[in-house]
N, C-alpha and C positions, 0 to 999 in steps of 0.2 A: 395474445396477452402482452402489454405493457412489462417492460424490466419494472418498473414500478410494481405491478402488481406481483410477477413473479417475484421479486423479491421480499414483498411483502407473508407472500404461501411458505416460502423457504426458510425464511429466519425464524417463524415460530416456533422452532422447536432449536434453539440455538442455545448453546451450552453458555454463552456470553450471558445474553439475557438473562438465563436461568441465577446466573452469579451474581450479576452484577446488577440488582434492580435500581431505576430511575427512581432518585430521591427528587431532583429535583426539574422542574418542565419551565420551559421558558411562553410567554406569551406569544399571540400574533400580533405583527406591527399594524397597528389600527389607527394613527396619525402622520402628519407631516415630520419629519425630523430633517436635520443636516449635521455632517460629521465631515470630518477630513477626511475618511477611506470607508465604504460600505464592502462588504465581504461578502462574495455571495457562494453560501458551502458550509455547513457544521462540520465538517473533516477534521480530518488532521491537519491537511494543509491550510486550511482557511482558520481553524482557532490557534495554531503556532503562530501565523501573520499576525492575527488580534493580538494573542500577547505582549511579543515583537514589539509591534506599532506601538500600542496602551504605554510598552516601558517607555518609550521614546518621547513619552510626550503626545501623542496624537490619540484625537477622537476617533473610538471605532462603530462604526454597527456593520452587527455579522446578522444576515438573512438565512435561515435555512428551512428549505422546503417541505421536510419533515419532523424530526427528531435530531437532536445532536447526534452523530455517529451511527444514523441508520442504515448509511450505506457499506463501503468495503472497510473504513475507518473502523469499524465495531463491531466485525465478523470475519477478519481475515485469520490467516495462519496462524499468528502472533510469533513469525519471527522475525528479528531485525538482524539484520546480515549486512557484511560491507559489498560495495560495490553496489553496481546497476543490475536490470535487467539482461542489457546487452553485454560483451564483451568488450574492456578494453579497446580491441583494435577496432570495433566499432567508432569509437571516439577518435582515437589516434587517425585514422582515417579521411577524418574531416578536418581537427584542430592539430593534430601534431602530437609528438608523447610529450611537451613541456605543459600543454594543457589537459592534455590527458589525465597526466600527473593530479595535475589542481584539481581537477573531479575529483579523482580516485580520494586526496585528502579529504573533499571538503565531506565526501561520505563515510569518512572514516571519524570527522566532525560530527557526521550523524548519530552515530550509536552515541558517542560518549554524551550527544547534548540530551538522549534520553533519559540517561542515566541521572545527568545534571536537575533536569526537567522536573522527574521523581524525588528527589534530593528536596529541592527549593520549596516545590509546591506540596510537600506531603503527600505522595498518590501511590496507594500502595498496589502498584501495577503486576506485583509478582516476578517483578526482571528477577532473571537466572541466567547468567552469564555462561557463555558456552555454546561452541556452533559445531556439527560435527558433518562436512561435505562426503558423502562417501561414494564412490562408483561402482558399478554391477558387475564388470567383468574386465578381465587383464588388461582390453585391449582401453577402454575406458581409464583405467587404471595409469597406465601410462601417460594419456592426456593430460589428465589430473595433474603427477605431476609432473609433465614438463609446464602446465599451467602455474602452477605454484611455483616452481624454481625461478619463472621469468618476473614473476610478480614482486619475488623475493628482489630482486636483481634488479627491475626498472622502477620497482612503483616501491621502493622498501618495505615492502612486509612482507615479515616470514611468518611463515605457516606452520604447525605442526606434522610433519608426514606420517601417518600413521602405515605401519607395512602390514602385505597380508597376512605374516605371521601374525602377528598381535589385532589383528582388526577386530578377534573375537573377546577382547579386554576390553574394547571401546561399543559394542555392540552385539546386544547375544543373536544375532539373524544370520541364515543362511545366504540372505542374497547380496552380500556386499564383502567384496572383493579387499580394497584398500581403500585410506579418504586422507583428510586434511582436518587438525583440529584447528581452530580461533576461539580463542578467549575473550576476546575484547567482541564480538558478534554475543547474542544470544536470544532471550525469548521473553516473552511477557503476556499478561490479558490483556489485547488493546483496546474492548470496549469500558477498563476501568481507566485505561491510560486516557481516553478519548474526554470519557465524566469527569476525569481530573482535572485535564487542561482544559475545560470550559469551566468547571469551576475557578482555576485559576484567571482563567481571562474575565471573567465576571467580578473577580476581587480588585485586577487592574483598573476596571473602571469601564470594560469591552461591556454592549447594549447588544444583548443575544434576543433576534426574536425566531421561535419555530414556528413551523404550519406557514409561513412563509416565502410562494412561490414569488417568485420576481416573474411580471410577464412582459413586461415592459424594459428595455432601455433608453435612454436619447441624451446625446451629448447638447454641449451649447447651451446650457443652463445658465442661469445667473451672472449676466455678464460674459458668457461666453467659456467660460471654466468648467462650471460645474456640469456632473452629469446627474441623471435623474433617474433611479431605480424605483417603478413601480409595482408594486404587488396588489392583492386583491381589494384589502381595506386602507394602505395605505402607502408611502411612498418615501425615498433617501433621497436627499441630495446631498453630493459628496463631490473634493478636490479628486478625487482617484479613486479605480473600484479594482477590485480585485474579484476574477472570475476562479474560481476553487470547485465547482462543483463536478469536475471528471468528466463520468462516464454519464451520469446525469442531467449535465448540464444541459446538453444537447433534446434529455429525453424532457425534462418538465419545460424549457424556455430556449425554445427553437431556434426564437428570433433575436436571440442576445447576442452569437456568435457562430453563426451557420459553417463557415468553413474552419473552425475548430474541430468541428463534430466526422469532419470526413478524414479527420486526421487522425483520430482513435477509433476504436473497434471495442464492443462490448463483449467481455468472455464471461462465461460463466464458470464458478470456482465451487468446491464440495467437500464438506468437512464433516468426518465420526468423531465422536468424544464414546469411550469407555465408559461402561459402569466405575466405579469405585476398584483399586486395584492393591493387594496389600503392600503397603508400603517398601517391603523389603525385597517384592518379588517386581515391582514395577521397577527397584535402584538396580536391579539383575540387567535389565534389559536396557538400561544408559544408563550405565553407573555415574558417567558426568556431568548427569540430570539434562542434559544438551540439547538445543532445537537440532533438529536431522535434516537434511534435503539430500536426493540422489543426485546425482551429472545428470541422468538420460533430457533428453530436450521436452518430451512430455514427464515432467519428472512427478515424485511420490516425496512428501514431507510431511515430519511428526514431530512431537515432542511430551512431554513428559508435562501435567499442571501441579500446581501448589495443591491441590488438595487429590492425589495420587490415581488420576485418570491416565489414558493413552490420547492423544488429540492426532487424527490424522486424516490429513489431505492426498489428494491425489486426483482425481478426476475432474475433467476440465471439458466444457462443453463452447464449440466454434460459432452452434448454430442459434444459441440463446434456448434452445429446447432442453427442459433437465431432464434428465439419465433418470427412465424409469427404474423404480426398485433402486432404490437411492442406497438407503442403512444396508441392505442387502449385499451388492455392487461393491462399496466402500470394508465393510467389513470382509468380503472375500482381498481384498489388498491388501489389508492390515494383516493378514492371516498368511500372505504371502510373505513378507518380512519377517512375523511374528507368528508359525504355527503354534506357538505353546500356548495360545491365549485362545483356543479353541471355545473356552470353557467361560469365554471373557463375554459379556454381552455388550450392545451398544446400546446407551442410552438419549443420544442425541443425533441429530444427523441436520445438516443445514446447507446453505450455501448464497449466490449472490453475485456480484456482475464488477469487475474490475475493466479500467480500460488500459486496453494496451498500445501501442503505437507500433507503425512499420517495420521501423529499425530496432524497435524495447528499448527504444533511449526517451528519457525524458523530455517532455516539449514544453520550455517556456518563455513567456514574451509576453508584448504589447502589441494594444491594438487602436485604432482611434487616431482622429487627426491629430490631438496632442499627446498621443500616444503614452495617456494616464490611465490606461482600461488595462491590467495585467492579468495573468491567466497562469496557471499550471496546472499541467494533465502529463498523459502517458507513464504514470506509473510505473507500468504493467507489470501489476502485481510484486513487486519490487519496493514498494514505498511505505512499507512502517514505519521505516527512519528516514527514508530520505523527504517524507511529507513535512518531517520537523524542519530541515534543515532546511529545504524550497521556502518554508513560513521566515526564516530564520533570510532569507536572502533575496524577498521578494519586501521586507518591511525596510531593508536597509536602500534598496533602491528606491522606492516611495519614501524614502528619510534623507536620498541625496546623494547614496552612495550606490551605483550599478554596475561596478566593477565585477561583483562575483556573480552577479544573475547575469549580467551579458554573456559570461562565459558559456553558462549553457544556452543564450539563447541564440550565439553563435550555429545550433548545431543545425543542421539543414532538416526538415519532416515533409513528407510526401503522402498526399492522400492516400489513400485504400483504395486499390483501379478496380474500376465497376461500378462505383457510387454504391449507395445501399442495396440495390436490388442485386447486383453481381460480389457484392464483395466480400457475403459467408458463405455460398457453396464455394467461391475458388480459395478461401480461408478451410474449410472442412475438408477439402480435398487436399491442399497443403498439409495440415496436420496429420491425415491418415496416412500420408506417407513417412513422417516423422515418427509418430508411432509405432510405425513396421520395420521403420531402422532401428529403432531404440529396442522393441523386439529380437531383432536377430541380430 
């Protein structure tokens, strides 16, 4: 089966959907057009870039192949956290700690430009400010923070350190040891954050069409500039395109960017939502209403919604196969952190395919002889916020300005060894062993 398709069987029963219903649908492009920039992706990162561009001045159309936010954009965790994926010295490693740095800021740009985002456009996404990282055991415990103490020190932010004495004030669960609070991190619905900012970029002046595939690219258009994005009934011609659609990109339009697609990995990601939970017993259980995530490397994350469910994630699959007995599965983890909610039912259970990259660092760039074809992926799973801020510095380099998207496109990415036939059992076997440290 197609991620297309399984993602299609998974998300119906997704506690997003159920909240946030599609008021509004956009067409399919069924004529010729031209703009300055075609977008190909309804994400988050491809309608932040439309915005972006539309303030600047510039013609956009956005293509996307299904529905606005059908993919990881409008069914993930919904938190938005500072930092990457990867660690720090992941980055430091390549670019130095003075560039380091400049990540680390400009993700810290991230959250607040959601916040801004919501502010501007009216979308009332549910942000709850509040992150709370916590670790499973002593020895975890101590990572944490000499993690936070160095971050305090090189990258200036301090963290809250919560000790094991008091951990039981910031969390009523047996399985956490000590953590770290952030205030300026926290949580939101991102499939009404996603509705929002396409509403918003449809107000700027951005030509949204769904259903949408692009099957076709080819530069050298019109005098030699433009390129020419074709789809089924009709077709873009655009100064610059911006390739946004992730982990899909590779699965709907093969032939747009083939060695893109060797450079992310498709994982699949799994989420319960709670019955209804009363309000004062649900504030027991994170009284700082806070998105949650553990250390361990196969980690467990939750958080608390505006209208008094449990939302949690944890299980994560290498192989693209989902986890028979899903709601089952997930509700034995919730029940791990949280035995007092025995009594709790689940009323959703969903999930969906996030890509992630070798290193979990971000990979963005150009492609093309005049190197106007730009591209952002490798999330991995990591991009609530930082999908704004990729839109936010992919519009300024297509405006003249590529000083901060160089930055990361400085960073070096390496395929996935095996090509597609070797590269998820030696991924599955990787993880299982991850899993069994994080275990013991």
């Amino acid at each position: 089966m197609s991620l297309l398709s399984t993602d299609r069987e998974l998300t119906r029963d997704s506690y997003y959907l159920a909240t946030a219903p599609r008021t509004q649908g956009y067409a399919p492009l069924r004529e010729s057009i031209e703009a300055d920039v075609a977008i190909v992706g309804g994400g988050l990162a491809g309608l932040s870039a439309a915005i972006e561009l539309a303030e600047r001045g510039m013609e956009v159309v956005l293509l996307e192949a299904n529905e606005v936010g059908s993919g990881a954009s409008g069914r993930n965790g919904g938190q938005a956290i500072h930092g990457l994926a990867c660690d720090q010295e992941t980055i430091e490693a390549q670019l130095g700690l003075a560039e380091s740095r400049r990540i680390w800021a400009m993700g810290i740009e991230a959250l607040d430009l959601i916040r801004a985002r919501c502010e501007r456009h009216r979308i009332d996404a549910e942000w709850q400010s509040g992150y709370l990282g916590l670790a499973t055991s002593a020895r975890k415990a101590a990572d944490l923070r000499a993690w936070a103490e160095r971050m305090a020190e090189l990258y200036d932010y301090p963290l809250q350190w919560i000790d094991p004495g008091v951990v039981r004030q910031w969390i009523a669960s047996p399985r956490f040891h000590a953590g770290v609070y952030d205030a300026r991190s926290g949580h939101l619905h991102p499939l009404k954050y996603c509705l929002g900012l396409a509403a918003a970029a449809v107000r700027a002046g951005v030509r949204i069409y769904e259903q949408t595939p692009v099957t076709r690219m080819k530069e050298g258009e019109g005098g030699g500039e433009q390129i020419t994005l074709a789809g089924p009934q009709g077709q873009v011609r655009a100064r610059q395109v911006l390739l946004a659609g992730n982990v899909y990109l590779n699965e709907i339009s093969p032939a747009l960017a083939p060695r893109l697609g060797a450079r992310i990995m498709p994982v699949g990601t799994y989420i319960v939502c709670t019955e209804p939970i009363a309000p004062e017993r649900l504030q027991a259980l994170i009284p700082s209403r806070s998105a949650v995530c553990d250390t361990n490397f196969v980690l467990d994350y939750f958080r608390p919604t505006a209208d008094h469910r449990l939302l949690y994630g944890g299980r994560v699959s290498y192989s693209t196969v989902t986890p028979p007995g899903l709601k089952h599965s997930m509700r034995a983890r919730l029940l791990e952190s949280f035995p007092q909610l025995q009594d709790v039912g689940m009323q959703y259970a969903w999930g969906g395919f996030v890509d992630i990259s070798m290193n979990r660092a971000p990979d963005f760039g150009r492609l093309g002889e005049r190197r106007n074809i730009y591209y952002l992926q490798g999330f991995s799973g990591h991009g609530l916020a930082l999908t704004g801020l990729a839109g936010r510095i992919v519009a300024e380099a297509m405006h003249g300005d590529a000083s901060r998207f160089d930055t990361f496109a400085k960073l070096r990415h390496h395929p996935f060894p095996g090509g597609k036939l070797m590269r998820t059992p030696a991924l599955v076997l990787g993880m299982a062993y991850y899993r069994l440290k994080d275990m013991l």
